[in-house]
N, C-alpha and C positions, 0 to 999 in steps of 0.2 A: 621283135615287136613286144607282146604280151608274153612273159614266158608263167607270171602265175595264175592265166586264168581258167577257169573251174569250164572243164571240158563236159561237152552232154553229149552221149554217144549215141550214134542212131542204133536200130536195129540191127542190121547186119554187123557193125563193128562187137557188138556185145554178143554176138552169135559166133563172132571168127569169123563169117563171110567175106567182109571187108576191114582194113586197118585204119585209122585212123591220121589224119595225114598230119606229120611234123609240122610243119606248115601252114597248117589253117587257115591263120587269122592272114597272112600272106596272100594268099592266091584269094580268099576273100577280096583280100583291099584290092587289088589288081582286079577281080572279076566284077563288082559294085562300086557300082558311083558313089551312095552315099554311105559307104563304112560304118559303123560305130558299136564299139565294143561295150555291154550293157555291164555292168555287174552286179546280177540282178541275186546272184548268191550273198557276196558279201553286204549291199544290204539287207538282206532278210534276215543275216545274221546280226547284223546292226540292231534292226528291229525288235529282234528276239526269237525270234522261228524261221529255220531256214525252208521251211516249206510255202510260204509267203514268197519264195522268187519267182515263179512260175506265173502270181497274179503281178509283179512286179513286171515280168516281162510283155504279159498282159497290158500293163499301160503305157509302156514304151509301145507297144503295138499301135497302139488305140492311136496313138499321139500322131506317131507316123504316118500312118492310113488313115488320118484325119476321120476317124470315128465316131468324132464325142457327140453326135446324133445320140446317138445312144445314153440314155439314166445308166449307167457302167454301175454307181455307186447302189444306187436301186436294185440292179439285177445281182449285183454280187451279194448283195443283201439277203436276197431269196435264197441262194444257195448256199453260201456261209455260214456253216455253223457259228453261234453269237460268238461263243466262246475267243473262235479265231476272226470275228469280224475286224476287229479295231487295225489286225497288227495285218488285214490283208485291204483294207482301205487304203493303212497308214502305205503300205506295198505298191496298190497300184497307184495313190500319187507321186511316190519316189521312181515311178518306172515313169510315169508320164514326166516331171521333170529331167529323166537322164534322155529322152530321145532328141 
């Protein structure tokens, strides 16, 4: 399936508790109906700060769970340092496009 995508480990894997399954993205698609693979790394590297994926994944969220009730841009505003506002805007509508 995916063999280069950017793996996020949970707790126990990063502890040694549990391994990380070869697999994933597989027993994923098999276990969810609506699949889909964000790559919410490689744009934030696109973007310019890979610390931006995380609100990137953020709008894929948003998008899916039909959120946009929500001022998103507003609130992210408030906590955003300015510095990093533009390239985590620019983030969470690149995430909201990929859902």
């Amino acid at each position: 399936m995916l063999t280069d995508a950017h793996e996020i480990y949970s707790m126990p894997v990063l502890t040694g508790k549990a391994e990380y399954p070869s697999n994933a993205l597989e027993e994923l698609a098999e276990a969810v109906e609506n699949f889909t693979v964000i790559r919410a790394r490689e744009k934030a590297l696109e973007l310019g700060n890979v610390r931006a994926q995380n609100i990137c994944l953020l709008g894929a969220l948003v998008k899916v769970l039909k959120l946009d009730a929500v001022d998103w841009k507003t609130l992210l505003a408030s906590y955003v340092p300015e510095k990093a506002l533009a390239v985590n805007l620019q983030a969470f509508e690149a995430g909201c496009a990929m859902a």
